[in-house]
LUMKOLVEX-441640 format. One record per residue (C-alpha): chain; residue in one letter; x, y, z. Coordinates in steps of 0.5 Angstrom, whole numbers, always signed. Each point is the difference from the previous one (the first is absolute). Example, Ala and Ser with C-alpha at 12.3 -4.5 7.8 and 13.67 -1.06 7.14 Angstrom:
2
node chaine->A; residu->A; east->+25; north->-9; up->+16 $
node chaine->A; residu->S; east->+2; north->+7; up->-2 $
//
This chain:
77
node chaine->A; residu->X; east->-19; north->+20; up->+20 $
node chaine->A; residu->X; east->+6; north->-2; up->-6 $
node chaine->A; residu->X; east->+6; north->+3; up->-1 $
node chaine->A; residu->X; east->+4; north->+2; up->-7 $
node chaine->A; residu->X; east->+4; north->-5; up->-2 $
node chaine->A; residu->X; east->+5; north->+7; up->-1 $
node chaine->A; residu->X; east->-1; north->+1; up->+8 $
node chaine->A; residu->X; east->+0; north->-8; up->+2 $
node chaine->A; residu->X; east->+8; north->+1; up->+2 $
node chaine->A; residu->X; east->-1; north->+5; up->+4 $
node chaine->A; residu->X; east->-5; north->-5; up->+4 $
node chaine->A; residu->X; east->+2; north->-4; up->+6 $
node chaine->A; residu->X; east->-4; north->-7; up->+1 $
node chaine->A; residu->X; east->-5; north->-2; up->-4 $
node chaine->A; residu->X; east->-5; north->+4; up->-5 $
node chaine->A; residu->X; east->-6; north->-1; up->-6 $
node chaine->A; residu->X; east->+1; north->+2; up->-7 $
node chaine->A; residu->X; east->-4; north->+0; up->-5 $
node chaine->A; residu->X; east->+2; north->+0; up->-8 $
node chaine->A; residu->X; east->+1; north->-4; up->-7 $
node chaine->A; residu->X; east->+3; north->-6; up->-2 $
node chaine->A; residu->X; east->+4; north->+2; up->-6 $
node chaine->A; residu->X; east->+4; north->-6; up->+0 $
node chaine->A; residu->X; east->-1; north->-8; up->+2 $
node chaine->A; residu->X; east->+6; north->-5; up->-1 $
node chaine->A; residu->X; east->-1; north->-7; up->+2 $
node chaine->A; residu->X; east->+7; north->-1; up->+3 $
node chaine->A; residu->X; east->-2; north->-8; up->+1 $
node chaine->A; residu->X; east->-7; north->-4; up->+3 $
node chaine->A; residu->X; east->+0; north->+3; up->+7 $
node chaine->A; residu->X; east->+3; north->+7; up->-1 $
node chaine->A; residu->X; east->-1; north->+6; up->-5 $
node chaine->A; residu->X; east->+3; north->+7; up->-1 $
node chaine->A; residu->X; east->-5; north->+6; up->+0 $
node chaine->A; residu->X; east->+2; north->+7; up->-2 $
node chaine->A; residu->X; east->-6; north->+5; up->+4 $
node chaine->A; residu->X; east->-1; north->+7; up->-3 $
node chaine->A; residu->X; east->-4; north->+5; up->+4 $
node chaine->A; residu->X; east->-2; north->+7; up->-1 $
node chaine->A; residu->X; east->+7; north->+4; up->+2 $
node chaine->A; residu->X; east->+3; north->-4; up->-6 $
node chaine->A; residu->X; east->+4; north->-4; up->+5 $
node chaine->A; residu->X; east->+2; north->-7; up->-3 $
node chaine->A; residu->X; east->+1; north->-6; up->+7 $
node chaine->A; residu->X; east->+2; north->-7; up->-2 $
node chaine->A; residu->X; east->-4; north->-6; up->+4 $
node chaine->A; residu->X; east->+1; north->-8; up->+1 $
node chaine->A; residu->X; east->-6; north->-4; up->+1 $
node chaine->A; residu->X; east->-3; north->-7; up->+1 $
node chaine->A; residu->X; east->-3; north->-1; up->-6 $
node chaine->A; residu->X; east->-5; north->-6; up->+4 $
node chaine->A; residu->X; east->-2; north->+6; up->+5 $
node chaine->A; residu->X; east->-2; north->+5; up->-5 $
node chaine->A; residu->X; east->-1; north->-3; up->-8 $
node chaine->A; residu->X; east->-6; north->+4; up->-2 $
node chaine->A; residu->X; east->+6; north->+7; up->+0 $
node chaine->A; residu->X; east->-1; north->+2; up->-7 $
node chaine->A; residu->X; east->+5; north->+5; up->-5 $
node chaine->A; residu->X; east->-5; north->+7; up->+0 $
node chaine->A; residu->X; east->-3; north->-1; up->+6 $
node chaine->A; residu->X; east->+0; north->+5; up->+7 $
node chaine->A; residu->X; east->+1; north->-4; up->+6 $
node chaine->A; residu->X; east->-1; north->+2; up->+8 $
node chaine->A; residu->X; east->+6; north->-3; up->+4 $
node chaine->A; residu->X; east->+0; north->+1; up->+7 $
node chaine->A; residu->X; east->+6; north->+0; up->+5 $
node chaine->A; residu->X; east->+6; north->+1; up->-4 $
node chaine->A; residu->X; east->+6; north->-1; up->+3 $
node chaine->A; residu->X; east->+7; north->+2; up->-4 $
node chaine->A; residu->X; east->+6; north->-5; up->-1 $
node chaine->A; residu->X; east->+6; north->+4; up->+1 $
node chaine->A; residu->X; east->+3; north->-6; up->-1 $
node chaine->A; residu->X; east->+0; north->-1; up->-8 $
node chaine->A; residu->X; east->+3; north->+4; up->-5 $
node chaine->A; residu->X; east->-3; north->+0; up->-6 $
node chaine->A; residu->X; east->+3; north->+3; up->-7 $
node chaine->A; residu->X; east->-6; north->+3; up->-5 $
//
């Protein structure tokens, strides 16, 4: 079962997605920022370990379990 990226904030605890890489940055060699677009049109921004996950390419669609949402971090778009 996945949840809309539209609908993750209504979500409580962890939850699957399942969309496209738009973006990938490579911040430095461990990390990289991933911009995800799935299919409500709804654009999320994650961190990665780029050692953990090396084969993610731009383009591709990608099955993520057990999201959690950093309430945390602000990030200007």
């Amino acid at each position: 079962m996945y949840t809309p990226l539209s609908e993750a904030a209504e979500e409580e605890g962890d939850f699957n997605v399942v969309a496209k890489v738009t973006q990938i940055v490579n911040r430095d060699y461990y990390t990289a920022d991933i911009r995800l677009k799935d299919i409500s049109k709804t654009t999320w921004f994650l961190t990665v370990s780029r050692r953990k996950f090396p084969r993610i390419q731009e383009g591709s669609i990608v099955k993520i379990r057990s999201v959690n949402i950093d309430t945390e971090t602000e990030r200007e778009r």
